[in-house]
C-alpha positions as CSV (number, residue, x, y, z in Angstrom):
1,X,112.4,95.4,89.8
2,X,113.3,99.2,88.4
3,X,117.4,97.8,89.2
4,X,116.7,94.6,87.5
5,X,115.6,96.7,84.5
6,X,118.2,99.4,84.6
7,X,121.0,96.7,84.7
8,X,119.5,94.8,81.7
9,X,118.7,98.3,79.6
10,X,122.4,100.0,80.7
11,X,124.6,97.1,81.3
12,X,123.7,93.6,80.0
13,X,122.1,95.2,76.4
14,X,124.9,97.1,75.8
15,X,127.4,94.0,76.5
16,X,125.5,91.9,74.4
17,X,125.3,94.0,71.5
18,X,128.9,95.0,71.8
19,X,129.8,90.8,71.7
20,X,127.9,90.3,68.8
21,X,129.3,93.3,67.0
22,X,132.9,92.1,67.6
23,X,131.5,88.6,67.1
24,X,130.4,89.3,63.3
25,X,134.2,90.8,62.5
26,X,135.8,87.8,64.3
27,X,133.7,85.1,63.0
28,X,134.5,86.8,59.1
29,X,138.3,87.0,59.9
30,X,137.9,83.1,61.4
31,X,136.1,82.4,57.9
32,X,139.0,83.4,56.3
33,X,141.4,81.7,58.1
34,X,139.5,78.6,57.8
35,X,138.5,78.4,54.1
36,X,142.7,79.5,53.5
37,X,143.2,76.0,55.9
38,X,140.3,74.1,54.3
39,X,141.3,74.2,51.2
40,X,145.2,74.5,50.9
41,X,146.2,73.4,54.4
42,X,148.0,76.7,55.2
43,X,148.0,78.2,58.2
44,X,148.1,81.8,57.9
45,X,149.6,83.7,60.4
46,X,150.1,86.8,58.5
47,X,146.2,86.6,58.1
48,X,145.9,89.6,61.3
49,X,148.3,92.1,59.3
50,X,145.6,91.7,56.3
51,X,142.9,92.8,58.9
52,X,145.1,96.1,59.9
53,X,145.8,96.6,56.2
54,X,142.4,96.5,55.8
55,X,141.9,99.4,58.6
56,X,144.1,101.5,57.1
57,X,143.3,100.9,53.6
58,X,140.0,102.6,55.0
59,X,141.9,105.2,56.8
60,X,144.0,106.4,53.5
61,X,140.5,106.0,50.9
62,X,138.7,107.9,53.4
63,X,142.0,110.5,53.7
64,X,141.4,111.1,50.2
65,X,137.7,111.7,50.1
66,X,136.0,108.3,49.6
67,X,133.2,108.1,51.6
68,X,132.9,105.2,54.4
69,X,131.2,102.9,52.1
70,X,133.1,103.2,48.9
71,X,135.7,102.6,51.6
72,X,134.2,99.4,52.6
73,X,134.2,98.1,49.0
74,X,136.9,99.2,47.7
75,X,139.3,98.0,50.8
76,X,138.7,94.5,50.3
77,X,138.6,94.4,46.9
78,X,142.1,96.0,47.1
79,X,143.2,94.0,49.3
80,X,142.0,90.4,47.4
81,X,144.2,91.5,44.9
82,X,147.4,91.7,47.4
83,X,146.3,88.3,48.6
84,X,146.5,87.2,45.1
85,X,149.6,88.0,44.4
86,X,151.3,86.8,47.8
87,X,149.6,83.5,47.0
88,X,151.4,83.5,43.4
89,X,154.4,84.7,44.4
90,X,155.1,83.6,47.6
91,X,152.9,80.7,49.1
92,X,153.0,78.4,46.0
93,X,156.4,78.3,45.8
94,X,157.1,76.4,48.9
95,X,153.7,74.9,48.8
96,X,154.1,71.7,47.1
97,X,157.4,71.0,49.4
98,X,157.3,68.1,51.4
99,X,158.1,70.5,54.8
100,X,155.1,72.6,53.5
101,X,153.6,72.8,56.5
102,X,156.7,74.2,58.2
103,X,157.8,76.2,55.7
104,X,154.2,77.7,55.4
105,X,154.0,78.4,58.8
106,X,157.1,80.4,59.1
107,X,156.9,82.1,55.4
108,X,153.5,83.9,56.5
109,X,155.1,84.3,59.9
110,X,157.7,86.1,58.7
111,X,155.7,88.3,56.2
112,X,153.3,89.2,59.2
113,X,156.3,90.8,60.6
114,X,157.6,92.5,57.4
115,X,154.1,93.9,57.1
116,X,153.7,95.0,60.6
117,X,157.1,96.6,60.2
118,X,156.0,98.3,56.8
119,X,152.6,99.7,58.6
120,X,155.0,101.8,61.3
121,X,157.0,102.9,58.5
122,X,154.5,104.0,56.8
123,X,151.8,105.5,59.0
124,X,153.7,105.8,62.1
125,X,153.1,103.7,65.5
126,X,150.7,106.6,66.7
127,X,147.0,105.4,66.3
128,X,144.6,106.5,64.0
129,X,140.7,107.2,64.6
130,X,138.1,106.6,62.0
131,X,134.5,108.5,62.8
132,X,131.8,106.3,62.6
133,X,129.8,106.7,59.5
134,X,126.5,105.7,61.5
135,X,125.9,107.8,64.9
136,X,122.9,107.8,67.4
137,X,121.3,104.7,68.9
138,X,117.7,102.7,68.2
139,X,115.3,101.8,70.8
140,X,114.2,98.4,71.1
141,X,112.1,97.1,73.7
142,X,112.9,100.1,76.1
143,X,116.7,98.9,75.6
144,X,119.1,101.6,73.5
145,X,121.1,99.9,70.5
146,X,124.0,102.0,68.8
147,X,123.2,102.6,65.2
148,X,126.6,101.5,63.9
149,X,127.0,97.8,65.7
150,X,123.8,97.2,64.5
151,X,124.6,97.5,61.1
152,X,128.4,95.7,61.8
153,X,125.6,93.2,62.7
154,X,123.4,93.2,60.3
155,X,126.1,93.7,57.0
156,X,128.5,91.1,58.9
157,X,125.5,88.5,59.1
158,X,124.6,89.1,55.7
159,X,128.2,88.5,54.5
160,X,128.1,85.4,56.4
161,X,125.3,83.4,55.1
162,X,126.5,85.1,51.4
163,X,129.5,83.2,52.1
164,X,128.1,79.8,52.9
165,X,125.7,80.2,49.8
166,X,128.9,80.5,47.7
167,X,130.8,77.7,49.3
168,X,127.6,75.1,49.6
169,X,125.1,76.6,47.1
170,X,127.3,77.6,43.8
171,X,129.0,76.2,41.4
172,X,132.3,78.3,41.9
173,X,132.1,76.8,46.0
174,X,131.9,73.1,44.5
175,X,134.8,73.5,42.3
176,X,136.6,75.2,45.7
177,X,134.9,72.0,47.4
178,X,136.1,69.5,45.3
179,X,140.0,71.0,44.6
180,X,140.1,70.7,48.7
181,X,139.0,66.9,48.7
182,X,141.1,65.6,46.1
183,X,143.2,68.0,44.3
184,X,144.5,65.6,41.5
185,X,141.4,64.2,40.7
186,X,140.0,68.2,40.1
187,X,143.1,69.0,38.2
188,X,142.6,65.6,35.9
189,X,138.6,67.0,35.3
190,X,140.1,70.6,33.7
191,X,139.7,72.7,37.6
192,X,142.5,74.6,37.7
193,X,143.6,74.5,40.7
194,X,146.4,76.8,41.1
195,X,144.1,79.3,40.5
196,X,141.6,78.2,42.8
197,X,144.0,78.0,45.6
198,X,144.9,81.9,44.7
199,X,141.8,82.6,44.1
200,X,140.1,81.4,47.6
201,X,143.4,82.9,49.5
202,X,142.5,86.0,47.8
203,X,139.1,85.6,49.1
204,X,140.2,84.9,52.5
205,X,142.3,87.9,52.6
206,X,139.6,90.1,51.5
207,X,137.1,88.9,54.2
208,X,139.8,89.8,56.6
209,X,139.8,93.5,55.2
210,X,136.2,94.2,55.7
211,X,136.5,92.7,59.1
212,X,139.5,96.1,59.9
213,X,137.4,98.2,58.1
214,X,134.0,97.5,60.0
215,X,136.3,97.6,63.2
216,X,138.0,100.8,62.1
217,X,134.8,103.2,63.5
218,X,135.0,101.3,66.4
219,X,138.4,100.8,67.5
220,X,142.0,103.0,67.2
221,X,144.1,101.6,64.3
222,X,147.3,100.9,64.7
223,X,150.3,98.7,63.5
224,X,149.7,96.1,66.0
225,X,146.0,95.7,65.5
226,X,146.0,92.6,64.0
227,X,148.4,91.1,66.7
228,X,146.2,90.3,69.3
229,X,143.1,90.1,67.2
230,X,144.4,87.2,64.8
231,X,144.9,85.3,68.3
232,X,141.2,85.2,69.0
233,X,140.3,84.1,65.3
234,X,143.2,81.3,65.6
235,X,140.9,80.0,68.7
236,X,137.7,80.2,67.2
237,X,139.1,78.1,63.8
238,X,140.4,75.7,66.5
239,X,137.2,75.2,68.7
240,X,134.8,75.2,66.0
241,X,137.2,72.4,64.1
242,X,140.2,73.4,61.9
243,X,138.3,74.5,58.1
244,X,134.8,73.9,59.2
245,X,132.5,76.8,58.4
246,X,129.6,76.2,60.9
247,X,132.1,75.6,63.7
248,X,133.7,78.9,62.9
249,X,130.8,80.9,63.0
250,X,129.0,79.1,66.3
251,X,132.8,79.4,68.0
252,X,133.2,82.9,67.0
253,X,130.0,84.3,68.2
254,X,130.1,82.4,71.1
255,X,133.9,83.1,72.5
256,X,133.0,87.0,72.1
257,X,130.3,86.7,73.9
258,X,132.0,85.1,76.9
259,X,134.5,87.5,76.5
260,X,132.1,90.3,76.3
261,X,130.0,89.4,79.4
262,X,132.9,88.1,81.4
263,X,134.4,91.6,81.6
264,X,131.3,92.8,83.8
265,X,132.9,90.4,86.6
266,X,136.6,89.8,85.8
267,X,139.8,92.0,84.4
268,X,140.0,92.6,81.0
269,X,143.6,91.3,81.3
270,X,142.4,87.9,82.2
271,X,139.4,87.9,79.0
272,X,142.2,86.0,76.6
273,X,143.2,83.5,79.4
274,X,139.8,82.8,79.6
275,X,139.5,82.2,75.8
276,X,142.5,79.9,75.7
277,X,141.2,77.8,78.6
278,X,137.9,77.3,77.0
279,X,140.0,75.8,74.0
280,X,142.2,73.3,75.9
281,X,139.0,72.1,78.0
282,X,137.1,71.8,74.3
283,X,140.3,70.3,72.7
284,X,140.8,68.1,75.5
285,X,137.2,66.7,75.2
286,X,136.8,67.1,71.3
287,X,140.4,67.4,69.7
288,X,139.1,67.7,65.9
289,X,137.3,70.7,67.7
290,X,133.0,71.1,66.9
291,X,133.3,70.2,63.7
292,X,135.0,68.9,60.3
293,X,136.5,69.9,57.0
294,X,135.8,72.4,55.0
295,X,133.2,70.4,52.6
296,X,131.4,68.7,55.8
297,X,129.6,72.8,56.0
């Protein structure tokens, strides 16, 4: 019984916790990725160099002084404004092309790589660590919790369900609503929708910066971060149902989970194979994935 115990308090706890930690910055860098698809049908694959220029947005404010929190506004907030303009100047104009799907794909392709590129430049391929502004651990139920994934927890959580009031709950998330289901129709009502679309890619950006900057205390930062993390959100937006909300957030804290847990009995080399096969057996059973559009919540 005192084993059982041990390996729940010193093993499966910390596991857990450390899944649903990871799973709150996934699922916001999936929500990103799937309101940017819901809406204008792009898929972003320069959306994991956001998340690292997040991180070291956090790394730089914090460099000069700016403590951890300030830091954790003022990142995303910066970084909504770069996804602004790359919407404006670079997405729109290949957007209403008939290859815009192609041309999409391989414009935000290609600007993942300049960015990576301009991040080793910049700051150097060496990584970076951030101190964690929350330090000590909570006792719950005779099981120890580290102070700072709790509150990557708790804020991330909170974020979540402020997002799906503004998308399902607002005003401003039916005008994004209705611009996704029918954009001429919106634009013949007054919407503007060119704004809307920068606007929400803006948005999605900017969820991807908090989701480097809550990861920053946690991990290294580095160039490549957003490499192999942006792989993870890609599966999540595809299980839980390319620009559906719910499915994001179910797929996201469920996959880090699996991938959290399965580490106690398997490589970590093998924890992405594992994700990817649990998306070709859900694709192969479900190939819209758990859920709909953006606009079906």
């Amino acid at each position: 019984m005192s084993a059982t115990l041990e390996w729940l308090q010193f093993v499966l706890a910390p596991q857990m916790i450390n899944g649903l930690s990871i799973g709150v910055a996934v699922v916001l860098m999936a929500l990103g990725l799937t309101i940017i698809f819901g809406l204008l049908d792009v898929i972003n694959m320069a959306h994991g160099e956001f998340y690292a220029i997040g991180a070291y947005l956090a790394v730089v404010l914090l460099g000069l002084g700016l403590p951890f929190w300030g830091a954790l506004v003022l990142a995303p907030l910066i970084m909504a404004v770069l996804g602004y303009v790359t919407e404006r100047a670079l997405v729109q104009r290949v957007f209403h092309s008939r290859d815009r799907h192609t041309l999409t794909l391989l414009l935000t392709f290609g600007l993942a790589v300049v960015l990576e590129d301009l991040l080793k430049i910049i700051f150097g391929a060496n990584p970076v660590r951030v101190e964690s502004p929350i330090t000590g651990a909570t006792e719950m139920v005779g099981l120890f919790f580290p102070n700072y994934r709790l509150f990557v927890m708790l804020f991330g959580g909170a974020l979540i369900a402020a997002v799906w009031v503004l998308v399902f709950r607002t005003s401003v998330g039916a005008v994004v609503r209705a611009a996704a289901f029918d954009r001429q129709m919106s634009a013949s009502l007054g919407v503007p929708v060119a704004r809307v679309y920068a606007g929400t890619f803006a948005f999605g950006a900017a969820l991807a910066a908090t989701a480097g900057v809550l990861l920053a205390p946690l991990y290294s930062v580095f160039p490549t971060m957003g490499r192999d993390f942006v792989l993870i959100a890609f599966s999540v937006v595809i299980i839980g149902g390319m620009g559906s909300i719910k499915g994001a957030v179910l797929a996201g804290l469920l996959l880090t989970q699996v991938q959290s847990l399965s580490s106690l009995y398997i490589s970590p080399v093998w924890s992405d194979p594992l994700l990817f096969g649990i998306m070709v057996l859900v694709l192969m059973w479900r190939p819209q994935g758990l859920y709909g559009k953006l606009g079906h919540a």
